[in-house]
N, C-alpha and C positions, 0 to 999 in steps of 0.2 A: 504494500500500500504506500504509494509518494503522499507528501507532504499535502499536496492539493488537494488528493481523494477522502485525506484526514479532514484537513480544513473544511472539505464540505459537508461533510458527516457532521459533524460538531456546530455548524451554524445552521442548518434544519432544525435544530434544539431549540435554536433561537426564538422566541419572540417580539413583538414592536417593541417593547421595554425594555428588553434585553440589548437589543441593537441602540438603541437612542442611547441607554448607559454606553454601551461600548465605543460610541459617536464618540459620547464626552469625553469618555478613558483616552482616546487618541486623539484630540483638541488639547487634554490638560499636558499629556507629554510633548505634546510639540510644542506647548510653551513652556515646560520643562526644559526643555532641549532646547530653545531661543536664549534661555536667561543663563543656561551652563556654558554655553557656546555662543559667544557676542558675534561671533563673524558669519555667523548663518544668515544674521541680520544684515549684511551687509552689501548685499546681491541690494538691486534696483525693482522697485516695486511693480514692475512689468514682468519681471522673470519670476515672476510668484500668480501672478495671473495668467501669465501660459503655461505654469503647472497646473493652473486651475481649471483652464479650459480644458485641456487636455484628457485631464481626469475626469471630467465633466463629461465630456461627448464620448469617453469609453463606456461610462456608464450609462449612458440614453443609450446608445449601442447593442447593451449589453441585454437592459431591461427591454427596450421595444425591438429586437429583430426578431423575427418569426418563425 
């Protein structure tokens, strides 16, 4: 069993509640990880918007393909 097949087994468990905490859990560590690490911050506020996009339109992708 690869690491993915694990992963998806384990978030089927999930529910909306589950996930919105888990949202939070990885929000608070990225500003964990912003305030340990000063120079993460230091990229221009464009190159954090096309990671956004990015991850964005994988995930409409991912949710609405047929």
């Amino acid at each position: 069993m690869s690491i993915f097949e694990w992963g998806n087994k384990k978030i089927q468990k999930m529910n909306f509640l589950s996930m919105g905490i888990f949202k939070i859990c990885l929000v608070s560590f990225s500003f964990m990880i912003a305030i340990l690490i000063p120079q993460v911050l230091l990229l221009e506020w464009y190159w954090y918007g096309i990671i956004f996009l990015v991850s964005y339109i994988y995930i409409l992708v991912v949710l609405f393909k047929k």
